[in-house]
TORFI-743683 format. One line per field, with one value per residue: x, y, z of N, C-alpha, C in turn; residue number from 0. Coordinates in Angstrom, 3 decimals, always signed. Example, Ala and Ser with C-alpha at 12.3 -4.5 7.8 and 13.67 -1.06 7.14 Angstrom:
<atoms>
n_c1 = (+13.190_+12.850)
n_c2 = (-5.690_-2.250)
n_c3 = (+7.800_+7.080)
ca_c1 = (+12.300_+13.670)
ca_c2 = (-4.500_-1.060)
ca_c3 = (+7.800_+7.140)
c_c1 = (+13.200_+12.900)
c_c2 = (-3.300_+0.030)
c_c3 = (+7.800_+7.870)
nr = (0_1)
</atoms>
This chain:
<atoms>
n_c1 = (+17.097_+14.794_+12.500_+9.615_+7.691_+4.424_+2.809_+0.039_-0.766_-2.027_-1.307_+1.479_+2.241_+0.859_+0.463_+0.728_+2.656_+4.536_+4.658_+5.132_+8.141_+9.209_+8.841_+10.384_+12.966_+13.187_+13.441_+15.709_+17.450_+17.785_+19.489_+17.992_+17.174_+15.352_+12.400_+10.494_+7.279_+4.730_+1.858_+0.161_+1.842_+2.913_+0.332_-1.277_-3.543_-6.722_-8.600_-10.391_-10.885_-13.199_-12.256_-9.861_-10.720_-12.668_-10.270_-8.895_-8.378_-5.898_-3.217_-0.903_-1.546_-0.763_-1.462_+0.129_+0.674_+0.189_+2.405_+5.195_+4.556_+3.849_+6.515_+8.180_+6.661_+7.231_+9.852_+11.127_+11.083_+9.545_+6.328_+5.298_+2.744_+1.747_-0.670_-3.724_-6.944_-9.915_-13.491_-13.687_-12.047_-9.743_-7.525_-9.334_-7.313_-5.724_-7.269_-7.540_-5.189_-4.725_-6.775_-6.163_-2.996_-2.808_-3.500_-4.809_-2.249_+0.014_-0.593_-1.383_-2.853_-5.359_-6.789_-9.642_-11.374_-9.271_-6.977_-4.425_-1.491_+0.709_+2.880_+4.865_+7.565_+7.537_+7.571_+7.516_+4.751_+3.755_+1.097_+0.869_-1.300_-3.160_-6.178_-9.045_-10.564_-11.519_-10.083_-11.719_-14.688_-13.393_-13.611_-15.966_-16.472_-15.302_-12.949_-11.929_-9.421_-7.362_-7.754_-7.252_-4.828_-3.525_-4.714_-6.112_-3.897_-1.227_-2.769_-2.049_+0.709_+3.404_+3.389_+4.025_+4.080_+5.081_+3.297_+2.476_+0.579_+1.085_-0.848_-2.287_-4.579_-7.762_-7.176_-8.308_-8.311_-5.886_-2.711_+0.729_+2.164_+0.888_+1.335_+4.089_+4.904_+3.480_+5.409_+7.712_+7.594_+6.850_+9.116_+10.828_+9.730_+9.975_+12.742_+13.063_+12.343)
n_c2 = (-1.715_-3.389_-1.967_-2.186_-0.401_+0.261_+1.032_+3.166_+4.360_+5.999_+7.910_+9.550_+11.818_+13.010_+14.433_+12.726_+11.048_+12.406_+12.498_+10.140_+9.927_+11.606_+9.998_+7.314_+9.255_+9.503_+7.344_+6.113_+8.008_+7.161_+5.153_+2.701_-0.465_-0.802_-1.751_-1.646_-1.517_-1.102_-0.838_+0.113_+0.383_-2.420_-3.184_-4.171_-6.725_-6.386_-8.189_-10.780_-13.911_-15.996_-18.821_-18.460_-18.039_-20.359_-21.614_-20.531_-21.117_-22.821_-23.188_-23.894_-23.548_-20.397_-17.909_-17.647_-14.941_-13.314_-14.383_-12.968_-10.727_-11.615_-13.156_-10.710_-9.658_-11.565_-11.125_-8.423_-6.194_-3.863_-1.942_+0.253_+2.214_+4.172_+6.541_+7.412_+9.111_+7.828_+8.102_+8.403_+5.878_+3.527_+2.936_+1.046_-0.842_-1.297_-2.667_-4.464_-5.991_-5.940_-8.093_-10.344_-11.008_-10.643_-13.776_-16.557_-18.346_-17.284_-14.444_-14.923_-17.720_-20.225_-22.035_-23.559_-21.778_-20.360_-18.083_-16.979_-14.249_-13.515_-12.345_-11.804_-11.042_-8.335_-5.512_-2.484_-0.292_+2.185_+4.255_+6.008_+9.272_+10.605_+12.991_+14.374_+15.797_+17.402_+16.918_+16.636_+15.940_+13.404_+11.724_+12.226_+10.123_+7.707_+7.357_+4.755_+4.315_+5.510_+3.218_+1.070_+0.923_+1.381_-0.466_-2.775_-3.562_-4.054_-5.580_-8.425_-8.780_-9.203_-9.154_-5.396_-4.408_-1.228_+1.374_+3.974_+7.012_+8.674_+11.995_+14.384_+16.432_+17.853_+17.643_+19.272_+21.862_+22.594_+24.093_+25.175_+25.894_+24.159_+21.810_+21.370_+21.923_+19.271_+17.201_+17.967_+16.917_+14.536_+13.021_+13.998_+12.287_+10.016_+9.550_+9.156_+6.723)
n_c3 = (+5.995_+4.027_+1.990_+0.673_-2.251_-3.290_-5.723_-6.921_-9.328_-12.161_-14.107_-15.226_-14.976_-12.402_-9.542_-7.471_-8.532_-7.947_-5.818_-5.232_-5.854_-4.151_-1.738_-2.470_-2.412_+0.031_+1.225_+0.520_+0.909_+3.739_+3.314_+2.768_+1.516_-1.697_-3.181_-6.069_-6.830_-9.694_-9.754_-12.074_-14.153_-14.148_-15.441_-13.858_-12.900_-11.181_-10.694_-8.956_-10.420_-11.237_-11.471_-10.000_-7.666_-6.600_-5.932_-4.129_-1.379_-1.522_-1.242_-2.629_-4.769_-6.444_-8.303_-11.655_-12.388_-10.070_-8.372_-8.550_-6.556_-4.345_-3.511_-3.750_-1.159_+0.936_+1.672_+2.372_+4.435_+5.482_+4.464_+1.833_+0.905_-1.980_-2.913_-4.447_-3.065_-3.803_-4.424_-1.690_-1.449_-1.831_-4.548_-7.527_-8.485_-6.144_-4.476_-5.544_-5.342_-2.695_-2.760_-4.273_-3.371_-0.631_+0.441_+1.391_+2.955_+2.152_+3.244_+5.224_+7.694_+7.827_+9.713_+10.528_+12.624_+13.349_+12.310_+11.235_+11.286_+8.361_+7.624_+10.046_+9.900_+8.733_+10.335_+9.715_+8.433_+5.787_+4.455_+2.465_+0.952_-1.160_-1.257_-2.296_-1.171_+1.924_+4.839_+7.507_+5.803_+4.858_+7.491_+8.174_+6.193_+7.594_+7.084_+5.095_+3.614_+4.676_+6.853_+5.802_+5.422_+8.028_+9.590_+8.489_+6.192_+8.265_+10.153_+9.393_+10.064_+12.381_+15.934_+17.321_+14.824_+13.214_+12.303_+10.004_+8.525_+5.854_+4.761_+2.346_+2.160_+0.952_-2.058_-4.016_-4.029_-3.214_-3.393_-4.662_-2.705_-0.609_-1.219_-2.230_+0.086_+1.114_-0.004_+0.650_+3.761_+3.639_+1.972_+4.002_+6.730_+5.030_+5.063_+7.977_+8.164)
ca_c1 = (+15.857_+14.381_+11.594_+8.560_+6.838_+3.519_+2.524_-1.026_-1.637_-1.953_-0.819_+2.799_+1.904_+0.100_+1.187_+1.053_+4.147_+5.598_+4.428_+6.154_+9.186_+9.444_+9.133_+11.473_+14.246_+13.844_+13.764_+16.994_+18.605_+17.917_+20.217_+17.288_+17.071_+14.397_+12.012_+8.748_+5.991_+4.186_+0.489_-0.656_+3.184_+2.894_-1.216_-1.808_-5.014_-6.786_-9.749_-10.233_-11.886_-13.984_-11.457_-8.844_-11.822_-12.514_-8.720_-8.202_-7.660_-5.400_-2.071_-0.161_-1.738_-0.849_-1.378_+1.810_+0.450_+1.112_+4.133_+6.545_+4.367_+4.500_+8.089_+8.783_+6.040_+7.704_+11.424_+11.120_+10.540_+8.412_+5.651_+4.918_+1.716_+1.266_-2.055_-4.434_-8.036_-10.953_-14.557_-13.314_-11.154_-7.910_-8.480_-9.865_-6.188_-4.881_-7.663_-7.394_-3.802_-5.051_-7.826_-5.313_-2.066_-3.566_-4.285_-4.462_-0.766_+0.908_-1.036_-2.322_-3.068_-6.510_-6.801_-10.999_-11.909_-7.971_-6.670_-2.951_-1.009_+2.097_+3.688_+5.414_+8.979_+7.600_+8.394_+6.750_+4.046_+3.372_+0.293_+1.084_-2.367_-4.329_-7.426_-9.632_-11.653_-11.154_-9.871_-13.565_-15.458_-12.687_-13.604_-16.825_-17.225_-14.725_-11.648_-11.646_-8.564_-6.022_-7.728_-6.915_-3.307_-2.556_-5.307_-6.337_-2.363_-1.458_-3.188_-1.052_+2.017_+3.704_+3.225_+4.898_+4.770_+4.346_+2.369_+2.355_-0.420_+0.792_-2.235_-2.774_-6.378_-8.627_-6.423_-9.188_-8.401_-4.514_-2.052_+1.714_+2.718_+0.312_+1.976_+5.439_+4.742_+3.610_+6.404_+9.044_+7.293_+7.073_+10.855_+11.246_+9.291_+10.903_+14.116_+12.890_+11.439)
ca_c2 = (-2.434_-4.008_-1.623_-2.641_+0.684_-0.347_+2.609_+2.664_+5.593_+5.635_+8.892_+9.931_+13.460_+13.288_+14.697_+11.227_+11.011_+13.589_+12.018_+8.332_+10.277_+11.956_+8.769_+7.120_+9.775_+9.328_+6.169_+5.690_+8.998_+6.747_+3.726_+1.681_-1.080_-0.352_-2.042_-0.586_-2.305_-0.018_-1.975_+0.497_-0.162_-3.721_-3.697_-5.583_-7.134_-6.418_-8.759_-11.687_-14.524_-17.287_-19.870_-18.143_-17.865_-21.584_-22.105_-19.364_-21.601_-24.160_-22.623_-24.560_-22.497_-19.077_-18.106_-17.078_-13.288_-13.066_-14.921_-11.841_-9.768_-12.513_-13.294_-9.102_-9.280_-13.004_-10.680_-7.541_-6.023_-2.901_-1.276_+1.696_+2.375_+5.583_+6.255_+8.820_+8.392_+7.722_+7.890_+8.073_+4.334_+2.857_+2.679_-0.269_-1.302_-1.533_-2.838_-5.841_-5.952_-6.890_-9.198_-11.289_-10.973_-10.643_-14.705_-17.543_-19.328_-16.091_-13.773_-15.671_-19.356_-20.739_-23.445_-23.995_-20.544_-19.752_-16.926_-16.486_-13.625_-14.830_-11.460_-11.989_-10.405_-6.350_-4.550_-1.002_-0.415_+3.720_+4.931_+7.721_+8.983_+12.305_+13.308_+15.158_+16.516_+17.779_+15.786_+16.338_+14.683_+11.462_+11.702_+11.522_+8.455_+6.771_+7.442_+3.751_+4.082_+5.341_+2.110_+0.132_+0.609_+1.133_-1.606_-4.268_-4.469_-4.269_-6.966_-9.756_-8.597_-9.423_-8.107_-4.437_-4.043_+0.309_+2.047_+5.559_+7.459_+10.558_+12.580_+15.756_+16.482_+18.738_+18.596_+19.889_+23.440_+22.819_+25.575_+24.865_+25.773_+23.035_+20.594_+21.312_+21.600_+17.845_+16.151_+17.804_+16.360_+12.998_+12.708_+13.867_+11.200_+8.385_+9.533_+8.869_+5.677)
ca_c3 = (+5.859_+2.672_+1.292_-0.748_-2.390_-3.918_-6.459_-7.856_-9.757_-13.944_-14.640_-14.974_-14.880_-11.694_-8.191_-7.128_-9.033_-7.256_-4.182_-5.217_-6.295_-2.699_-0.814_-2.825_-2.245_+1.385_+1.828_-0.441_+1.667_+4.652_+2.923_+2.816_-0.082_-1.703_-4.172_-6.686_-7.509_-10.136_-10.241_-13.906_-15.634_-14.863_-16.290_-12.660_-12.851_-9.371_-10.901_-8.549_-11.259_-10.759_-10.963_-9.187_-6.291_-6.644_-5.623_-3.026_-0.229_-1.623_-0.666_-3.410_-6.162_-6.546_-9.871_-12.408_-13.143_-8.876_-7.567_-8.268_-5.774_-3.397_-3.466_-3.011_+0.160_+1.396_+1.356_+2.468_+5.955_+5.532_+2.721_+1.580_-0.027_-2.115_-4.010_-4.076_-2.521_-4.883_-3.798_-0.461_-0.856_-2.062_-6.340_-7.490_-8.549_-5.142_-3.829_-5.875_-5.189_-1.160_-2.703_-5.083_-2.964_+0.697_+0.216_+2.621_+2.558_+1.423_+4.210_+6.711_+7.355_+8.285_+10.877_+10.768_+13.227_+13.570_+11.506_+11.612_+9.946_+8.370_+7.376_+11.043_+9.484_+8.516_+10.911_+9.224_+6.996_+5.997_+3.872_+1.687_+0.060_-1.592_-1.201_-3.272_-0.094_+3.170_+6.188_+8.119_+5.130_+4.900_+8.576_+8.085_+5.876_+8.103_+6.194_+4.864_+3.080_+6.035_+8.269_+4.944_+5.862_+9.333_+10.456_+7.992_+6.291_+9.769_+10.973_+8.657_+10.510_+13.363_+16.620_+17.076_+13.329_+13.426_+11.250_+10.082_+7.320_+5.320_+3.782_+1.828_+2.108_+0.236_-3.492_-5.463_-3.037_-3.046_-4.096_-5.321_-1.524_+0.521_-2.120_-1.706_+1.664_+1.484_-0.780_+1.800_+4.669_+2.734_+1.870_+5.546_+6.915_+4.911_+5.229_+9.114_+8.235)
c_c1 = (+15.513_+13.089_+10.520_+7.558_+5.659_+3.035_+1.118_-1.660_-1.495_-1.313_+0.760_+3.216_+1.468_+0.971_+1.307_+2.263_+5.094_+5.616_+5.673_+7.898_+10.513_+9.467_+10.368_+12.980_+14.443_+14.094_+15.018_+17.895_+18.901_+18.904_+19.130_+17.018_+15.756_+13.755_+10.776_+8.595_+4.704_+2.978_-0.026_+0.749_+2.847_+1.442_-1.574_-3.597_-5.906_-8.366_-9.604_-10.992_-12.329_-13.315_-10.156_-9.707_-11.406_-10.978_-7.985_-7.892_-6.873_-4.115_-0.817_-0.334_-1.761_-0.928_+0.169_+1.691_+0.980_+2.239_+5.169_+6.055_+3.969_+5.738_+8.487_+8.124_+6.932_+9.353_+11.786_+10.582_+9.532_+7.821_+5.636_+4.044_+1.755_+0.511_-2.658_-5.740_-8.876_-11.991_-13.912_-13.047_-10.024_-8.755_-8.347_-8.479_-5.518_-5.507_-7.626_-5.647_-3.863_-5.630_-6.877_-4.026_-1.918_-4.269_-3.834_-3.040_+0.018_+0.350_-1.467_-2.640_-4.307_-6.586_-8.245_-11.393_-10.684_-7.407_-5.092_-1.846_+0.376_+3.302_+4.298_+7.159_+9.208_+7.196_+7.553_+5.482_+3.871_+1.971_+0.373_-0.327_-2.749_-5.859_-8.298_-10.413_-10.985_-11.242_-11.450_-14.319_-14.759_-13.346_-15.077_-17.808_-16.023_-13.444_-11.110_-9.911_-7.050_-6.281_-7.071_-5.424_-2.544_-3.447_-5.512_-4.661_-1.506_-1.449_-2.121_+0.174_+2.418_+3.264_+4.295_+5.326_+3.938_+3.823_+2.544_+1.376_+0.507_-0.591_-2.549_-4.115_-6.547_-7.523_-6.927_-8.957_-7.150_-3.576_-0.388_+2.688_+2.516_+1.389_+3.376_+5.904_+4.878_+4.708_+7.442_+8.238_+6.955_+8.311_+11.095_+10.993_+9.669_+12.373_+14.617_+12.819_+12.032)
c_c2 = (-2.577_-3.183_-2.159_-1.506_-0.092_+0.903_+2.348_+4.100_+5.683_+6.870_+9.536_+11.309_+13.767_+13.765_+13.427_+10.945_+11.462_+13.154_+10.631_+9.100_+10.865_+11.189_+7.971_+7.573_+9.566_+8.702_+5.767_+6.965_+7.745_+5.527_+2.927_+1.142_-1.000_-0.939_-1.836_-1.550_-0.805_-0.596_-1.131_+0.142_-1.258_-4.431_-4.866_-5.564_-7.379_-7.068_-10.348_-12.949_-15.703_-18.333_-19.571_-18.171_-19.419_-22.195_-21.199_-19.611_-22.837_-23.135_-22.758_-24.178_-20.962_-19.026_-16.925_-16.083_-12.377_-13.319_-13.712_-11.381_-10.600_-13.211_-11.968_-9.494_-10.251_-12.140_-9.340_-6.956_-4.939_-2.675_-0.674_+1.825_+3.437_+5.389_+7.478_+8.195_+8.997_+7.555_+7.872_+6.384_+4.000_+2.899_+1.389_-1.133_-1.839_-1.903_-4.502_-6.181_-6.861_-7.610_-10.428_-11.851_-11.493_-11.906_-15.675_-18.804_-18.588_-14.798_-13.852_-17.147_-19.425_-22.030_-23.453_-22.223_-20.104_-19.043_-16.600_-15.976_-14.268_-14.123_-11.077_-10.782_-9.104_-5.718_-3.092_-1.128_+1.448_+3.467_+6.586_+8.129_+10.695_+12.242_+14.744_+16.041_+16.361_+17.156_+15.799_+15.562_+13.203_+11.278_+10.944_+10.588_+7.612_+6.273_+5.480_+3.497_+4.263_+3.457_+0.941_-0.597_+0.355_+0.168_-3.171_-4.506_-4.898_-5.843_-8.495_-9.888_-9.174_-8.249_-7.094_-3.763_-2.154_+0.806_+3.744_+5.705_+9.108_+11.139_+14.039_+15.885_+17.931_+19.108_+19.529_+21.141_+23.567_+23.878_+24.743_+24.989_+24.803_+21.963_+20.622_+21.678_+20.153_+17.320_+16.845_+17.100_+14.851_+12.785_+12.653_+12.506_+10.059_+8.283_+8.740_+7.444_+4.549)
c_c3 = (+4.372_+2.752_+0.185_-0.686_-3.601_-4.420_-6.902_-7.789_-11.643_-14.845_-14.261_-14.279_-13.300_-10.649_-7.480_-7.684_-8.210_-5.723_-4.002_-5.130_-4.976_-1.821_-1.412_-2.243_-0.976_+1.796_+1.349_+0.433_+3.227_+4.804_+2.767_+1.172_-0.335_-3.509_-4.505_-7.281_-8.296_-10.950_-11.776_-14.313_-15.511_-14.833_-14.907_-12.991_-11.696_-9.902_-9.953_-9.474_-10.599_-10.293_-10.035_-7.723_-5.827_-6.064_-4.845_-1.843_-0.137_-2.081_-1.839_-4.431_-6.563_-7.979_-10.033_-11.894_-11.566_-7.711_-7.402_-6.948_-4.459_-2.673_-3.157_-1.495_+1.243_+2.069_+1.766_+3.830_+6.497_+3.880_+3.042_+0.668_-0.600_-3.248_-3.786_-3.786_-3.074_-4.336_-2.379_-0.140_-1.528_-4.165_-6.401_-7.993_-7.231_-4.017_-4.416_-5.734_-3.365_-1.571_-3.184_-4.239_-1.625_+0.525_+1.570_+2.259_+1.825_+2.706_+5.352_+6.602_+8.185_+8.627_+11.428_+11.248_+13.323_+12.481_+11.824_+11.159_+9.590_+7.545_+8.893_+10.285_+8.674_+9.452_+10.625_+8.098_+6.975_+4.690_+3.464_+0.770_+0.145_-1.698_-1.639_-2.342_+0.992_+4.475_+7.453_+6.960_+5.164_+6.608_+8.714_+7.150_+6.629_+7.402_+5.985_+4.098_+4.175_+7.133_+7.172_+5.260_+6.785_+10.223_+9.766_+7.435_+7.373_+10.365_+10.591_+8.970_+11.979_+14.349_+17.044_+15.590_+13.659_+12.287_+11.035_+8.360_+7.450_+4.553_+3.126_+1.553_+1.121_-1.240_-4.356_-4.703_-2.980_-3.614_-4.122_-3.621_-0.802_-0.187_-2.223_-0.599_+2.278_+1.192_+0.375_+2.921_+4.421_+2.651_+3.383_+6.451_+6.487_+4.901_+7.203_+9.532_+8.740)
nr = (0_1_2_3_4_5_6_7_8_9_10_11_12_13_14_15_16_17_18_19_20_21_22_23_24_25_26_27_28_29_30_31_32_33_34_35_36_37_38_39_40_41_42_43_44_45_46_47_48_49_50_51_52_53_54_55_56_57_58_59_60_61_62_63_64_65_66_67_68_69_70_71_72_73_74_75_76_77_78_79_80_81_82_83_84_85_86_87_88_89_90_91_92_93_94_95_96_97_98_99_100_101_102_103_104_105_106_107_108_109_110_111_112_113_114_115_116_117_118_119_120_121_122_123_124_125_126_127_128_129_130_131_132_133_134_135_136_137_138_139_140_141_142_143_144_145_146_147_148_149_150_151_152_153_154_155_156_157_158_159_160_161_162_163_164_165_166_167_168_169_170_171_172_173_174_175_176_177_178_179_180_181_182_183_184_185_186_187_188_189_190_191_192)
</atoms>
């Protein structure tokens, strides 16, 4: 299968690293081809602007700055998100990444009240994500960032596309065991994938 890992985290240093680094290996143990999108190396701009608005349903204009990450999504049969979760949601990088990318005539086509996704040919999507707090609080604000992945990317897919969320909850409480606890159960999992 053709892989598309979407990274959005700014720090090299971070366990998010360690997280990308662990999906990676599994999905590459599994043979799977496999291609990174790394939204802070390539300075993505998750700003939707005025005139790019103005021209968001005219199919024929994608702008330059996102064609690559349209041509990976257009080519590829599953994602893989990994991020860590900010305010309890996706960071504002990878949320403009669905606003810019996630467009009509690249995500879906609009026919007046008809809505019709048009990522028909992925097959998987996973959500890899950290959390600074403990799986009862994401719980209770409605863990927006797991539905981010396995319901609204989701939705743009064909039907039968499966879904899976990894999550390490509560980091700010984590110890060097929970965490190399997770990254093997991450590799595991995409080695599965």
């Amino acid at each position: 299968m053709r892989v598309l890992v979407v990274y959005a985290h700014p720090l090299e240093e971070s366990f998010n690293a360690a997280v990308l680094q662990a999906t990676l290996r599994g999905l590459k143990a599994a043979g799977h081809e496999v291609s990174l999108i790394d939204l802070n190396q390539d300075d993505f701009d998750p700003r939707l602007k005025a005139e790019e608005r103005r021209n968001y349903h005219d199919h024929n204009l994608v702008p330059a700055d996102i064609a690559r990450y349209v041509d990976l999504l257009r080519t590829h049969d599953a994602m893989v998100y990994v991020f860590p979760t900010w305010c309890f949601g996706v960071p504002a990088i990878l949320k403009g990444f669905f606003d810019r990318v996630f467009r009509p005539g690249v995500a879906f086509h609009i026919d007046g009240a008809v809505v019709t996704p048009l990522f028909k040919h992925i097959k998987k999507i996973a959500g890899v994500s950290t959390y600074g707090r403990a799986r009862w609080m994401a719980i209770g604000m409605g863990d927006p960032p797991r539905k981010q992945i396995t319901r609204y990317a989701k939705w743009f897919c064909g039907k039968g596309c499966k879904t899976d969320y990894l999550a390490h909850y509560h980091m700010n409480a984590s110890t060097d065991q929970s965490r190399a606890k997770f990254l093997a159960k991450v590799e595991a999992s995409m080695a599965k994938f």
